[in-house]
C-alpha positions as CSV (number, residue, x, y, z in Angstrom):
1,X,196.1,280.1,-34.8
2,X,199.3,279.9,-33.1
3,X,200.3,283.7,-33.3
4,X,196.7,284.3,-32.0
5,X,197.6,282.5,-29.2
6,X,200.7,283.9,-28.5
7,X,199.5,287.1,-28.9
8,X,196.4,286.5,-26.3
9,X,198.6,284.7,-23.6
10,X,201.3,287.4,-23.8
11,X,198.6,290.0,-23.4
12,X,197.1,287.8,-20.6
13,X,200.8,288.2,-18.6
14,X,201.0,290.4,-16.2
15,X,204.7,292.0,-17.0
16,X,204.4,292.5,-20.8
17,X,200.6,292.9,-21.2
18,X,199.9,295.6,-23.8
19,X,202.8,296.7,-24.3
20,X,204.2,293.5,-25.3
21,X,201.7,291.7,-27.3
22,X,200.9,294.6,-29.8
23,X,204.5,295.4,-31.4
24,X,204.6,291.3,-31.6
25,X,201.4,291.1,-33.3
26,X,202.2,294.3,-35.8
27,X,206.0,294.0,-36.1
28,X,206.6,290.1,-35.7
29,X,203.3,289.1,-37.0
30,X,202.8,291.2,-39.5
31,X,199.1,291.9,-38.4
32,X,196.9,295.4,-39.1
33,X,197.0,297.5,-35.9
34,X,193.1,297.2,-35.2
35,X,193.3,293.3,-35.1
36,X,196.9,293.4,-33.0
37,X,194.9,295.7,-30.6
38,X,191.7,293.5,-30.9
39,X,193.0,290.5,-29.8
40,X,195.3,291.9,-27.1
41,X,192.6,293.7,-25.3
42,X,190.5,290.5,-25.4
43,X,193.8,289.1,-23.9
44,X,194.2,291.7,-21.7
45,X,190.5,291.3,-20.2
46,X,190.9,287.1,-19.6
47,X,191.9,286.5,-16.6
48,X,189.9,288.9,-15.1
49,X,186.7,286.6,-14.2
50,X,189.4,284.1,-12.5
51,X,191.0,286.8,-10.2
52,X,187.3,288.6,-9.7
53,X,186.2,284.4,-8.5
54,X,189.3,284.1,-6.5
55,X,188.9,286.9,-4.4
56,X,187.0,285.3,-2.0
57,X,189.2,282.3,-1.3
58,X,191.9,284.6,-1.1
59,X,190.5,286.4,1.7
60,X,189.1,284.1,3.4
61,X,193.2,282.8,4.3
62,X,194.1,286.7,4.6
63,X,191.5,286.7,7.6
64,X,192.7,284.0,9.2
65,X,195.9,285.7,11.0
66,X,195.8,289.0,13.4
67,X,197.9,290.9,11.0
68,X,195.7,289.7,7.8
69,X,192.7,290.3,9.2
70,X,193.6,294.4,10.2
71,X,195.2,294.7,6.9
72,X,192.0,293.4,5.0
73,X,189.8,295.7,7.5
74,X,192.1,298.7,6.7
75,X,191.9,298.4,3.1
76,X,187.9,297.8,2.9
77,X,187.6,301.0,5.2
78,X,189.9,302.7,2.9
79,X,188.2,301.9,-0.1
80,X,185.0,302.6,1.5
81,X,186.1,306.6,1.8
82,X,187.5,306.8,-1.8
């Protein structure tokens, strides 16, 4: 249970991700490559809902200064013509 979790929360950080998680899980741990890749995917793919239910709050104090508010128009419009 404990190298499950270590394996999800390192694939859950943003620096090592992937590329961390599954030589620990195959190398360290001693796991098959299918679970190692199974579990760090599912890791991977956490913290998504939190960052997808944050991004309101977040620009909601993005809009509140001049330079904020253009940037956040900018990128919309941007993303808009891509």
């Amino acid at each position: 249970m404990v190298e499950t979790l270590a394996v999800f929360g390192i694939a859950a950080t943003p620096v090592l991700e992937l590329r961390g998680a599954i030589p620990l899980a195959i190398l360290q741990f001693g796991w098959t490559p299918v679970l190692a890749l199974l579990v760090a995917v599912l890791g991977n793919l956490a913290p998504i809902p939190f960052l997808v239910a944050g991004l309101d709050f977040v620009e909601r104090i993005v809009r509140r200064t001049r330079f904020g508010h253009s940037l956040f128009l900018w990128w919309m419009e941007r993303g808009r013509r891509h």
